[in-house]
C-alpha positions as a Markdown table, in Angstrom:
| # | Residue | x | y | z |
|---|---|---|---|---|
| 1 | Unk | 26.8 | 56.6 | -31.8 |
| 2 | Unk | 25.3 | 56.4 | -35.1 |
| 3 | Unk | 21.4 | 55.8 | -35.5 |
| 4 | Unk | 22.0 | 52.1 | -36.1 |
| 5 | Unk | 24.0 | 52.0 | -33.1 |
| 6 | Unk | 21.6 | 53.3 | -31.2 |
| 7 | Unk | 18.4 | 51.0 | -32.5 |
| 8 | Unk | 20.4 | 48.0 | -31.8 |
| 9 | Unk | 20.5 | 49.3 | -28.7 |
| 10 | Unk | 16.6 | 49.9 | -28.4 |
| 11 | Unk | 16.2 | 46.1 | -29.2 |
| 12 | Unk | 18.6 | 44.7 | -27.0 |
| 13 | Unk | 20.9 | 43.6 | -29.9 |
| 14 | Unk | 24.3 | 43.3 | -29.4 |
| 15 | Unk | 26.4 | 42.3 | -32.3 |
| 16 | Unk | 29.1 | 39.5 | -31.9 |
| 17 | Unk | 32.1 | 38.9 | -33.4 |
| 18 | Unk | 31.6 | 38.1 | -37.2 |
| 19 | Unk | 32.3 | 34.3 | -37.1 |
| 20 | Unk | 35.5 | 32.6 | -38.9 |
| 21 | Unk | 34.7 | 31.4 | -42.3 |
| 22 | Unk | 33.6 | 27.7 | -42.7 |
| 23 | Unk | 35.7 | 27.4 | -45.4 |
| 24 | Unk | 38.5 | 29.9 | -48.1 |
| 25 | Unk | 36.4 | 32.5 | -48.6 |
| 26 | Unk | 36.4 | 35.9 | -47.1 |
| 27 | Unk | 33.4 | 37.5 | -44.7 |
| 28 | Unk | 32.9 | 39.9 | -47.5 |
| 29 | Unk | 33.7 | 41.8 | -50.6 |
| 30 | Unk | 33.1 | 45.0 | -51.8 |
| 31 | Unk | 32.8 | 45.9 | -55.5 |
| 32 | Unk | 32.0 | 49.9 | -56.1 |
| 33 | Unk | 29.2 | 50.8 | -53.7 |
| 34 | Unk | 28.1 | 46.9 | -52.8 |
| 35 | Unk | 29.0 | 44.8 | -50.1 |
| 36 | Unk | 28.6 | 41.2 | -50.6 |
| 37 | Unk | 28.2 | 39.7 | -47.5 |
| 38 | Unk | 29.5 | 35.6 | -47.4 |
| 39 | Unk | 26.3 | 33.6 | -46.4 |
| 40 | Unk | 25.8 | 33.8 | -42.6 |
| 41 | Unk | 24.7 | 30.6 | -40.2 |
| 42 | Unk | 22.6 | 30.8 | -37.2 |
| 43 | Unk | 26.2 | 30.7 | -35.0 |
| 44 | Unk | 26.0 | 32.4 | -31.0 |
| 45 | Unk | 29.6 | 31.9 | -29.3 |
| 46 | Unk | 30.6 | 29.5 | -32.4 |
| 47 | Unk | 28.0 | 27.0 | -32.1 |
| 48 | Unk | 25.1 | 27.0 | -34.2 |
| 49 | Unk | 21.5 | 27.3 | -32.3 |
| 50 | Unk | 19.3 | 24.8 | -34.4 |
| 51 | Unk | 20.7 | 21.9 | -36.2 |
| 52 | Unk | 18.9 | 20.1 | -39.2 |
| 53 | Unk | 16.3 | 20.2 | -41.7 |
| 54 | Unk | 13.3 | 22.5 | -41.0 |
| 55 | Unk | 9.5 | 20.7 | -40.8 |
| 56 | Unk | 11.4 | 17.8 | -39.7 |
| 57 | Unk | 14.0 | 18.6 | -36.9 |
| 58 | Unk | 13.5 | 22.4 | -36.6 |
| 59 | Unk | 10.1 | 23.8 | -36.6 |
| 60 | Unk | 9.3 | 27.0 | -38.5 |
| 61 | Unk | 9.2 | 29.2 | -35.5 |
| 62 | Unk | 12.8 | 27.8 | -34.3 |
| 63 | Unk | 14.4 | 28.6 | -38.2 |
| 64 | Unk | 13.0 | 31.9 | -38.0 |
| 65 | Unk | 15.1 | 32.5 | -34.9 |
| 66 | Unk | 18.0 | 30.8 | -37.0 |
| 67 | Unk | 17.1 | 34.0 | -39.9 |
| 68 | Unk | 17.0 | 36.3 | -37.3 |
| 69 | Unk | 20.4 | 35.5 | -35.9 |
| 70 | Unk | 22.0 | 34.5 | -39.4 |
| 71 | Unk | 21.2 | 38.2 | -40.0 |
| 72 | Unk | 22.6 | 39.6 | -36.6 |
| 73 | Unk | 25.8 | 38.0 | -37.6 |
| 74 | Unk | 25.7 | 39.2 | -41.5 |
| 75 | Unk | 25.0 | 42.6 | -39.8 |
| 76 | Unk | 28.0 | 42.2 | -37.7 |
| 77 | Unk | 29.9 | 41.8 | -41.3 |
| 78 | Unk | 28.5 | 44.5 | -42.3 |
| 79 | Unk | 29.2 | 46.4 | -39.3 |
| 80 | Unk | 33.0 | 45.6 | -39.8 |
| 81 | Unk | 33.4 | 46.3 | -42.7 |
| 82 | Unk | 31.9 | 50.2 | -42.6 |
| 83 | Unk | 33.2 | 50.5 | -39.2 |
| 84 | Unk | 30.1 | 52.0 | -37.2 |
| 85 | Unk | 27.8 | 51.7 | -39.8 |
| 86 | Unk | 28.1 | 55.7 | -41.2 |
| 87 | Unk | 28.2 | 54.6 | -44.5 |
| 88 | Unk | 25.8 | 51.8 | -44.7 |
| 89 | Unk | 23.1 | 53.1 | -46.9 |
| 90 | Unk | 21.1 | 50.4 | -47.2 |
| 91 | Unk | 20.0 | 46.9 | -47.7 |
| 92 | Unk | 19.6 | 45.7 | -51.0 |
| 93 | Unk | 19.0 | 42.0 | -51.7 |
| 94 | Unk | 19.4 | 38.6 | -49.0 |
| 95 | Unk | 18.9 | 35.4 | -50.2 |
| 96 | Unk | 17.9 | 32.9 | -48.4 |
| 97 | Unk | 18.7 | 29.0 | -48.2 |
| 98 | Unk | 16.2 | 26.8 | -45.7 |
| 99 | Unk | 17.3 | 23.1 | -45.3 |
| 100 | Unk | 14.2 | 21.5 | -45.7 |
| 101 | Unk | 12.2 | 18.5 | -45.2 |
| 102 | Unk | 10.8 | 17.0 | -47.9 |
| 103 | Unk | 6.7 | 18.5 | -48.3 |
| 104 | Unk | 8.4 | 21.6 | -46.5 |
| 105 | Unk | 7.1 | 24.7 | -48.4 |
| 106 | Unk | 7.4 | 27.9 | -46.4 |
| 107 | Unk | 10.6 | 29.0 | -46.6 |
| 108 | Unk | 9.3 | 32.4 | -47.3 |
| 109 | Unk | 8.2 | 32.2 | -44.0 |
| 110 | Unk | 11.4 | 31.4 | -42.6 |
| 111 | Unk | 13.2 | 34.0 | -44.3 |
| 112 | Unk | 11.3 | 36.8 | -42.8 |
| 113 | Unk | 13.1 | 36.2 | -39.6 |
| 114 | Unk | 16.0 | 38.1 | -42.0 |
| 115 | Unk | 13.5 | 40.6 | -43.4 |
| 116 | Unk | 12.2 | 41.5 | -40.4 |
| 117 | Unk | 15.0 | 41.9 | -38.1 |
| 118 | Unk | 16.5 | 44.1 | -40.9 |
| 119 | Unk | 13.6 | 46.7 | -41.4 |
| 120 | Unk | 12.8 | 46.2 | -37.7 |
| 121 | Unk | 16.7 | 48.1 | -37.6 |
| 122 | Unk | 16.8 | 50.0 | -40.7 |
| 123 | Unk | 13.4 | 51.1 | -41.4 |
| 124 | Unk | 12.6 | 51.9 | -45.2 |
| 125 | Unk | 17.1 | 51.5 | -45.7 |
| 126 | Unk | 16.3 | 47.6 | -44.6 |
| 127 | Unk | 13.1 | 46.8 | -47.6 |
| 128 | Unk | 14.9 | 44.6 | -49.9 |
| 129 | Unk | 14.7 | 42.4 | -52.5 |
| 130 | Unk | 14.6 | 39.0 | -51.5 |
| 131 | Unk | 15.4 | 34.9 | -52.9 |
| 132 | Unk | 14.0 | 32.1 | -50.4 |
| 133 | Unk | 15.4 | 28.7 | -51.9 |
| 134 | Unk | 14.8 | 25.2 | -49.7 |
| 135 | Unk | 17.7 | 23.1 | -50.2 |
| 136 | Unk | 18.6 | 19.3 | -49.4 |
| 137 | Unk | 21.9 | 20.6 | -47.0 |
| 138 | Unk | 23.7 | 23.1 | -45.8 |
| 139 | Unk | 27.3 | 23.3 | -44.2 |
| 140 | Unk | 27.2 | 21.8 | -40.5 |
| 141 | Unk | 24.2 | 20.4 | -41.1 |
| 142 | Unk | 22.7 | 24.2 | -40.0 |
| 143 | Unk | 18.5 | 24.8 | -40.9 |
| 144 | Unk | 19.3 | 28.5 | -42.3 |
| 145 | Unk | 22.3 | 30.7 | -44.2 |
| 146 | Unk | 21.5 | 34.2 | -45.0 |
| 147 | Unk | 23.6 | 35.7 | -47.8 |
| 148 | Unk | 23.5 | 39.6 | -48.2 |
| 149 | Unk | 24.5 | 42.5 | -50.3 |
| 150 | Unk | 24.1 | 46.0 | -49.1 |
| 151 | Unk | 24.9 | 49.8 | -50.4 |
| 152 | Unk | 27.6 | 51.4 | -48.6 |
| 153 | Unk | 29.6 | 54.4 | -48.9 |
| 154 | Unk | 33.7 | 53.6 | -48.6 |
């Protein structure tokens, strides 16, 4: 059991199933030592867990659960794609996109539901740099998509 294995398992996280693409693209890429993770939704057994725009139909606490589990399920990616995470190296950039209301400002906010859950796992490995945009919509109407690159090893 690697040492991510094993903090997951300190927080009570267990990774799903990476979820089906919404559309023709693939879960991820890698390119030399980068994997680019497709943007992730806020999706437990398929469906997503907060639906609409954030300051209006999902309050900031509620979209930074939707980070936190856009994350779980990019990590899941991630986790697939190395196989059990021995040669993940680190975290290096998320970006994240926060449906928002219009007045709505605190994305940033939001998107430390992502940053958080990821140094909360990786320690130092999960400090990354970071984009929080607010935009008008995203696919299935969801509050949140977290998009990912990280270092690996293949």
């Amino acid at each position: 059991m690697t040492e991510v294995n094993k903090r997951l398992q300190e927080l009570g996280v267990k990774l799903p199933d990476p979820p089906d693409p919404l559309g023709a693209y693939v879960p991820a890429i890698v390119s030399g030592n980068l994997l680019f993770v497709s943007g992730q939704l806020p999706l437990k057994d398929g469906n997503l867990i907060f639906k609409g725009k954030v300051g209006a139909d999902v309050t900031p606490e509620e979209a930074y659960q939707a980070a936190t589990v856009s994350s779980i399920n990019a990590l899941a990616v991630i986790g697939k794609e190395t196989g059990d995470f021995s040669k993940f190296k680190r975290i290096v950039k998320i970006t994240g996109y926060v449906s928002s209301a219009q007045g709505f400002t605190a994305q940033a906010g939001v998107v430390n539901g992502a940053s958080d859950f990821f140094f909360e796992v990786f320690g130092e490995a999960g400090r990354h740099a970071r984009v929080a945009v607010g935009v008008a919509e995203l696919p299935a109407d969801s509050p949140v998509e977290i998009e990912v690159i990280a270092e690996v090893e293949l």
